[in-house]
C-alpha positions in Angstrom: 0.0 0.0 0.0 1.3 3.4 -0.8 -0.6 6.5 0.5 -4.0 5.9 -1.0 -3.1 3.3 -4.1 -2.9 -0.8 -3.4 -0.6 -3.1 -5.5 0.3 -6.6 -5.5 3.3 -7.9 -4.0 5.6 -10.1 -5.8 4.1 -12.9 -3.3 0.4 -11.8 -4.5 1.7 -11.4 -8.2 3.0 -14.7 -8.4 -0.4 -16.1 -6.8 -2.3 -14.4 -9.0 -0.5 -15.9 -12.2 -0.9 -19.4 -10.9 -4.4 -18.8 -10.2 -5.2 -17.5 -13.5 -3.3 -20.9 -15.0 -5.2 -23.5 -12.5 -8.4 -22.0 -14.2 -7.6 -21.9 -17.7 -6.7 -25.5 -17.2 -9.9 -26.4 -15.7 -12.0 -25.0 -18.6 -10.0 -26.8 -20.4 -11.1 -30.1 -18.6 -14.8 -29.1 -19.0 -14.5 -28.8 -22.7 -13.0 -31.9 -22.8 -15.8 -33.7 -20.8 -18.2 -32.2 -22.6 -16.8 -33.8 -25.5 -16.5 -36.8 -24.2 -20.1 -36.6 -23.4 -21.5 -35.9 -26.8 -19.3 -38.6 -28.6 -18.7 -42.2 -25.8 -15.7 -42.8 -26.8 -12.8 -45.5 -25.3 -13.6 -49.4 -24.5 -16.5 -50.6 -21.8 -15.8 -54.1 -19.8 -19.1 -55.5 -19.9 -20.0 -59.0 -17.9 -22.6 -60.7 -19.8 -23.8 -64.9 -19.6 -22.5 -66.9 -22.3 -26.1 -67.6 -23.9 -27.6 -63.9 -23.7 -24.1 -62.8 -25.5 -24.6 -65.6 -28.2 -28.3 -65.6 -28.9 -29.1 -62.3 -28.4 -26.0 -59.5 -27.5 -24.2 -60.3 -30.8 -26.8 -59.7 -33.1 -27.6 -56.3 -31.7 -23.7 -55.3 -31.7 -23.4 -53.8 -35.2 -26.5 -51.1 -34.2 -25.0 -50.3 -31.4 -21.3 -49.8 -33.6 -23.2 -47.7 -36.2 -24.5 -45.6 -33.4 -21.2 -45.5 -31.6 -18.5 -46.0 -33.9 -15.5 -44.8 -31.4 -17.0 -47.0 -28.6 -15.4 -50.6 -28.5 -16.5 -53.8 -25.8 -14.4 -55.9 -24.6 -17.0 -58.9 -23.3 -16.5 -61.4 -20.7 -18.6 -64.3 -20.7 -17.6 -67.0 -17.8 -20.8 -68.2 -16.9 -24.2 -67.6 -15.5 -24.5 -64.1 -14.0 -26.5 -63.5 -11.0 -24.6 -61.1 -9.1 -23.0 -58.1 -10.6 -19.1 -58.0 -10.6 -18.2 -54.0 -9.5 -14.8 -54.5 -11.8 -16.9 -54.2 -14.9 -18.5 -51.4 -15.9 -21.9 -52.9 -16.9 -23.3 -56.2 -15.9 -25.5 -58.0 -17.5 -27.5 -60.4 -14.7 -30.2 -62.7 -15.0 -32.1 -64.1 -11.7 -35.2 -65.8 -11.1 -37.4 -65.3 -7.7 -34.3 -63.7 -5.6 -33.9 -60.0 -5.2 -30.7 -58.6 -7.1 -27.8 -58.6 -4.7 -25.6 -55.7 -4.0 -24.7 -51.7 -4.2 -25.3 -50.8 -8.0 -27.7 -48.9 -10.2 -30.0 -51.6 -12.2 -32.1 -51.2 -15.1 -34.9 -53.8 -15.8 -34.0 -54.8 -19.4 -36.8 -57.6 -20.4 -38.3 -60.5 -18.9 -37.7 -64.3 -20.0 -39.9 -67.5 -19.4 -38.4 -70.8 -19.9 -40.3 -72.6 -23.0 -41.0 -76.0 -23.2 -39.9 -77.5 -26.6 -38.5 -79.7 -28.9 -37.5 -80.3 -33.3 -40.4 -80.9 -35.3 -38.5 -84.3 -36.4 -38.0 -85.8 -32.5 -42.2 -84.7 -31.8 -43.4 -86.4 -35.1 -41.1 -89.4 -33.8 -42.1 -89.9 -30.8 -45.8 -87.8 -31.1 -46.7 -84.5 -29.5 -47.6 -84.7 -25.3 -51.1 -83.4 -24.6 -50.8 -83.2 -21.0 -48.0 -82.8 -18.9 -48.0 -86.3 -17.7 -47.6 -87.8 -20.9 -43.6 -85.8 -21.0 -42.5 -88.9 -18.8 -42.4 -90.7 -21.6 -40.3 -88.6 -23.4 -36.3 -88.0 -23.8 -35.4 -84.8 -21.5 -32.7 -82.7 -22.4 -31.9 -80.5 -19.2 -30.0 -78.3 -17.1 -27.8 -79.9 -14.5 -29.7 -77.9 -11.6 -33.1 -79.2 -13.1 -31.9 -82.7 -13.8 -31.8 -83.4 -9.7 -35.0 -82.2 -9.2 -37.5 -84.6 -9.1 -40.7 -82.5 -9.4 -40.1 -79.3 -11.6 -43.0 -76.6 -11.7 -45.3 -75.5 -14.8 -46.8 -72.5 -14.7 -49.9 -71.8 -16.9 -49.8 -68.4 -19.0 -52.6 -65.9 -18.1 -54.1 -66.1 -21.1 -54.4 -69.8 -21.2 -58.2 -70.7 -22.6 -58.5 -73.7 -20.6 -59.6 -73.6 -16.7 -56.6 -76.2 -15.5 -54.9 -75.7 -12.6 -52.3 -72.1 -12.7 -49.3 -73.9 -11.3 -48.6 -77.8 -12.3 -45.8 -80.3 -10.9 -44.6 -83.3 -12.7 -42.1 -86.0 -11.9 -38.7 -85.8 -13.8 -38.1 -88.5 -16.4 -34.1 -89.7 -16.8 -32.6 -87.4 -19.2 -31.1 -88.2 -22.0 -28.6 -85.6 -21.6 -28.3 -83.0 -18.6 -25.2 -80.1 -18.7 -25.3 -76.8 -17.2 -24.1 -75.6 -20.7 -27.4 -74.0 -22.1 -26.3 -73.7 -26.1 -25.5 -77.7 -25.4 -28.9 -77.9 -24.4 -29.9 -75.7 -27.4 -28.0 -77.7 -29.9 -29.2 -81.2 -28.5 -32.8 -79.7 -28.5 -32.4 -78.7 -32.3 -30.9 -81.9 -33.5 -33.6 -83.7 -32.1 -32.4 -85.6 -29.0 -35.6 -84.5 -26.9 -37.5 -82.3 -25.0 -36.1 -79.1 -23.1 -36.9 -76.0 -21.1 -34.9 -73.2 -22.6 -35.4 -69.7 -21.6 -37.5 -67.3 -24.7 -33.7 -65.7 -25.3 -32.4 -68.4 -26.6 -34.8 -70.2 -28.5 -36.9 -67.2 -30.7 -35.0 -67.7 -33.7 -35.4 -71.1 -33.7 -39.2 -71.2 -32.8 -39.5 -68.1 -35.4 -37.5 -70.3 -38.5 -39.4 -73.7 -37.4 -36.0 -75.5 -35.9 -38.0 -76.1 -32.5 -41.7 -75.9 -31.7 -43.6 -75.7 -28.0 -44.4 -78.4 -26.5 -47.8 -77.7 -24.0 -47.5 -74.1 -25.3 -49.9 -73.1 -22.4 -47.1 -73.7 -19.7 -44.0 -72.6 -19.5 -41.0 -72.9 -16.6 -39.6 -70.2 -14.2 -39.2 -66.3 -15.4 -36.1 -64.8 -15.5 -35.5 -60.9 -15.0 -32.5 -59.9 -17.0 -30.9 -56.6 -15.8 -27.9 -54.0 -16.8 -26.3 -53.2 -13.5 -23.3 -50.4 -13.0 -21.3 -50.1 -10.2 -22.5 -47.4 -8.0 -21.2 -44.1 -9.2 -21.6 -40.6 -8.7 -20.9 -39.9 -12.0 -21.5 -42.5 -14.5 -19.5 -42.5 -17.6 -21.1 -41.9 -20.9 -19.9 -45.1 -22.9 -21.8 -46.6 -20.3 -24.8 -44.6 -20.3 -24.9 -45.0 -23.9 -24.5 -48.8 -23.5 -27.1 -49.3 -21.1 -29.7 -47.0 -23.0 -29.2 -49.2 -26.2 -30.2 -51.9 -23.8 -33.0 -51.0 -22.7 -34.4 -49.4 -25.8 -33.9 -52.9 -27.7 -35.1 -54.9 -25.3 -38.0 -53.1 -24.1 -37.1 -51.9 -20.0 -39.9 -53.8 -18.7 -41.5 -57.0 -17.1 -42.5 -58.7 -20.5 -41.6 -61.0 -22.8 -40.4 -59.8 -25.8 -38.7 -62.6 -27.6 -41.6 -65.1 -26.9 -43.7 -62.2 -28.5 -41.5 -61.8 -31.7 -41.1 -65.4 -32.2 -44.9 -65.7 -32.1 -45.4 -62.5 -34.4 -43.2 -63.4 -37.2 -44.0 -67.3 -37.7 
């Protein structure tokens, strides 16, 4: 300070120019966030099961390139997914009855019933069951978890025109062939080694192009809920909010079927 006029020191100067450089830099960081917002960009770890990534994932991925040509997946597929893996970014999970496990954000993607079927070639061999009884005297080809269980459940579809009972047990024939590996089950199914419960994912090309047919179309097996989980995050990334929006918009974000649906539509 001199008389009635202030000035900066060489202390205050030097503050002052560093200042000045920390915010330059920082709306430089914005711009570049911003950018990054408006065009995802980089590589997403996504967790997904092996059958969902086959049957349906894969055949969605060039839509999703088009949309987002700098955006790149790198996809693990281990095994089922029932509990989302914080280490990826998105998480594909698919549970039954249970309540989704852990700290993440979750978006419903679709629903999935298994369906009861078999080739057109194996049912004109060995005839088409009109009651659930009569699949005991068929070939099963099953999961490994269903396989042990001696009285699976049935569930009629709400829109069934006959008054039977809702829910319907049967016995478990031997199976011909039981492995926890679902496109086994698939492939068996097709080339006409039995009967199977597959879930509506798997199996709506196949029911769509006449490879496999229902079997007591009016029941079906358990419902899975298939979900797009992300770590929880303040701020989520926008490769991954672009990823997960794709999900949902293709498979519809709510509790129905949709591949049962389109397999039905288009025959």
């Amino acid at each position: 300070r001199r008389g009635r006029s202030l000035a900066l020191t060489e202390i205050g100067e030097a503050y002052l120019e560093r200042a000045l450089r920390i915010l330059t830099e920082l709306d430089d960081a914005d711009a570049l966030a911003g950018a990054s917002t408006r065009q995802p960009r980089g590589t997403l770890r996504v967790l997904c099961p092996p059958a969902f990534a086959v049957h349906q994932l894969a055949k969605h991925l060039p839509a999703f390139r088009a949309a987002y040509p700098q955006l790149g997946l790198e996809l693990a597929t281990p095994g089922p997914v029932d509990v989302a893996d914080e280490s990826f970014d998105v998480s594909i999970v698919s549970i039954g009855q249970q309540a989704l496990q852990g700290d993440f954000i979750a978006r419903r993607l679709a629903c999935s019933g298994f369906v009861i079927c078999a080739s057109p070639n194996y049912l004109e061999r060995r005839g088409r069951p009109a009651h659930p009884d009569e699949l005991l005297l068929h070939d099963g080809v099953l999961p490994a978890v269903a396989a042990v269980r001696r009285e699976p459940t049935l569930y009629r579809d709400a829109d069934a025109s006959d008054k039977s009972p809702a829910v319907v047990t049967i016995p478990t024939p031997p199976p011909a062939l039981s492995t926890p590996h679902i496109d086994m089950i698939f492939a068996a199914a097709v080339a006409g080694l039995g009967i199977a419960g597959l879930p509506s994912f798997v199996v709506e090309d196949a029911l769509r192009d006449g490879r496999l047919e229902r079997v007591l179309p009016q029941l079906r097996g358990m419902t899975l809920t298939l979900y797009a989980a992300m770590p929880t995050r303040k701020h989520v990334p926008a490769r991954t909010r672009a990823f997960v929006d794709f999900l949902v918009q293709t498979f519809g974000g709510n509790d129905r079927d949709p591949w049962l649906a389109s397999a039905h539509r288009q025959r």
